[in-house]
TILUMPA-55894 format. One record per residue (C-alpha): residue number from 0; x, z, y; residue in one letter. Coordinates in nm, 4 decimals. Layout:
<pts>
     k         c1         c3         c2   r
   NUM          X          Z          Y   a
...
</pts>
This chain:
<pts>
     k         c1         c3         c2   r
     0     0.0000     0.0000     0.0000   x
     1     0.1431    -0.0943     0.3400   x
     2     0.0623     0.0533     0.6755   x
     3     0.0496    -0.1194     1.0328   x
     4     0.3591    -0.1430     1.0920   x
     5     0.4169    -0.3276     0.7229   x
     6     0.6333    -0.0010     0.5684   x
     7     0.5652     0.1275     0.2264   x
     8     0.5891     0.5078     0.3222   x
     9     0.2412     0.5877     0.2431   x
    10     0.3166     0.4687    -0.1629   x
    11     0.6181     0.6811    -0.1422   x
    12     0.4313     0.9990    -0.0374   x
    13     0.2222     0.9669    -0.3273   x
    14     0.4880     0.9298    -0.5391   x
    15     0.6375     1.2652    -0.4550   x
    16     0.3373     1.4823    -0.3493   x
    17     0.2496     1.7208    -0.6080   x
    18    -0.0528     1.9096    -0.6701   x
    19    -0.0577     2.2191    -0.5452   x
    20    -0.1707     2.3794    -0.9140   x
    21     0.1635     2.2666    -1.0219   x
    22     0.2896     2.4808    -0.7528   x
    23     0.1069     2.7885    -0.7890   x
    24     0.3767     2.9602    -1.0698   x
    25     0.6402     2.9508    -0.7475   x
    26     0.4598     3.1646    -0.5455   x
    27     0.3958     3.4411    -0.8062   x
    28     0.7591     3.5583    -0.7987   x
    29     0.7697     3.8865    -0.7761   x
    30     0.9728     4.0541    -0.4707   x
    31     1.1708     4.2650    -0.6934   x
    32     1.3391     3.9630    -0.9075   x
    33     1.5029     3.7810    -0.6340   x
    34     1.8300     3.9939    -0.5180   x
    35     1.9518     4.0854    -0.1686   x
    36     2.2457     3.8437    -0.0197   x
    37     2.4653     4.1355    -0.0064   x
    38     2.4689     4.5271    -0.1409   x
    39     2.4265     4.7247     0.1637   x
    40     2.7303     5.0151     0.1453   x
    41     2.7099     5.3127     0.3310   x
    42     3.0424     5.4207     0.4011   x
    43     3.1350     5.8401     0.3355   x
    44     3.3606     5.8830     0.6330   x
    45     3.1472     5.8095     0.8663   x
    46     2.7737     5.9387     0.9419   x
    47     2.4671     5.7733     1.1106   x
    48     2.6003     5.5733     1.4341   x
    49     2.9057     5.8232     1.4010   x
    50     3.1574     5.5204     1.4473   x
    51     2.9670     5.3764     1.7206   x
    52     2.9541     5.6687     1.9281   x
    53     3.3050     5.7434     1.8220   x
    54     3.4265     5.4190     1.9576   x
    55     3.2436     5.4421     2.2909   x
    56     3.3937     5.7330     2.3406   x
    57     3.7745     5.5914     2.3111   x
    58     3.6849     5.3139     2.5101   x
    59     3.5053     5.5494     2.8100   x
    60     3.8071     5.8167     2.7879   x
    61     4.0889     5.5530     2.7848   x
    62     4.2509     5.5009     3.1686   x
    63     4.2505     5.0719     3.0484   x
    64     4.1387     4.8273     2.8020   x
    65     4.2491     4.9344     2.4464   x
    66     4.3502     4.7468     2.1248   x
    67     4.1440     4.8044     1.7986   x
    68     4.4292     4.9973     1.6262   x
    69     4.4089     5.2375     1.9453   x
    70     4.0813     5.2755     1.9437   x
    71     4.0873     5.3304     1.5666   x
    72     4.3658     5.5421     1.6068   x
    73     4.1403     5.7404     1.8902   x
    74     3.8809     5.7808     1.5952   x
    75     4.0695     5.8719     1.3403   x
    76     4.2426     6.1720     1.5858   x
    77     3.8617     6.2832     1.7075   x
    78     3.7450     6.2628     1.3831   x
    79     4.0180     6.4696     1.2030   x
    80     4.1602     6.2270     0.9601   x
    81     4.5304     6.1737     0.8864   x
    82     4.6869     5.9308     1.1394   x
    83     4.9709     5.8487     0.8677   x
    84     4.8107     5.6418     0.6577   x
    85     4.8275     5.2362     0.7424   x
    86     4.5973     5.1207     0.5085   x
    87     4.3047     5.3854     0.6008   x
    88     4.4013     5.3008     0.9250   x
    89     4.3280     4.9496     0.9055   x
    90     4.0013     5.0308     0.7637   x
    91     3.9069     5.2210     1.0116   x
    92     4.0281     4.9224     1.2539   x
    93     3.7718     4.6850     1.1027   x
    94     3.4969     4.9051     1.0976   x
    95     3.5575     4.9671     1.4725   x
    96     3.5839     4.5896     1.5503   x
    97     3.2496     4.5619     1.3818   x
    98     3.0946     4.8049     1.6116   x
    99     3.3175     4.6383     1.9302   x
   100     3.1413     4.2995     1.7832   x
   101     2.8001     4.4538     1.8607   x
   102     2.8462     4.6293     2.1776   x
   103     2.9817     4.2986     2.3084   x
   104     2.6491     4.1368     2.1921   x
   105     2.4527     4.3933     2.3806   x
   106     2.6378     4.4235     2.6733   x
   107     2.8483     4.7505     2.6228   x
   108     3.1757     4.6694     2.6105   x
   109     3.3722     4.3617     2.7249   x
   110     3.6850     4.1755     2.5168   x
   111     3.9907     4.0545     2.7558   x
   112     4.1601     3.8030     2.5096   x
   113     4.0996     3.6097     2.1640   x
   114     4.3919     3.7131     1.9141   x
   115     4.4390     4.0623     1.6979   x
   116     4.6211     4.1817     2.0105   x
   117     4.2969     4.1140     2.2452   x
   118     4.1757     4.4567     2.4214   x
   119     3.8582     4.6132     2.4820   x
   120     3.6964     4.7930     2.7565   x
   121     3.3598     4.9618     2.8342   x
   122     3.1559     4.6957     3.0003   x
   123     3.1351     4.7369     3.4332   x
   124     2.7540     4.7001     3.5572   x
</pts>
């Protein structure tokens, strides 16, 4: 079957429509079979919005813009935890760029440069 404009599209649709009983089984899926993208972790060192709060305070108390290992360095020190430990320490470091991340997005705190060595600093209104 052609249309107007002479194009077979209408024959083509029929060939790939399909009736929506043959559909129906897709839609009973139950919500509990299909898994999350990713396991949700709750980290033990840190409570609810500890980190966040944690982090603004570095940035507020800090007389200029501060790297992430400062600032995690800064939590690790309010927080009590050993500063000695590099590896913990980097941890800590990408937890707190996470959190930086966000409080860009909303408006809290503003990045000066684009490497590992870029600096943070509590956003100005």
């Amino acid at each position: 079957m052609t249309s107007k404009n002479g194009s077979r599209a209408s024959g083509r649709i029929s060939q790939i429509w399909m009736p929506r009983s043959s559909c129906f089984h897709l839609t009973q899926t139950p919500t509990d079979a299909i898994p999350p993208k990713r396991a949700y972790r709750r980290t033990r060192y840190f409570a609810r919005n500890e980190l966040s709060r944690l982090t603004q305070d570095a940035l507020r108390t800090a007389s200029g813009p501060l790297t992430s290992a400062e600032i995690a360095a800064a939590v690790m020190q309010a927080k009590g935890m050993p500063s000695g430990d590099a590896a913990f320490k980097e941890i800590v470091a990408a937890r707190a760029l996470t959190v930086l991340r966000r409080l860009t997005k909303r408006g809290a705190a503003v990045k000066h440069g684009t490497s590992r060595d870029a600096k943070w600093a509590v956003a100005i209104d």
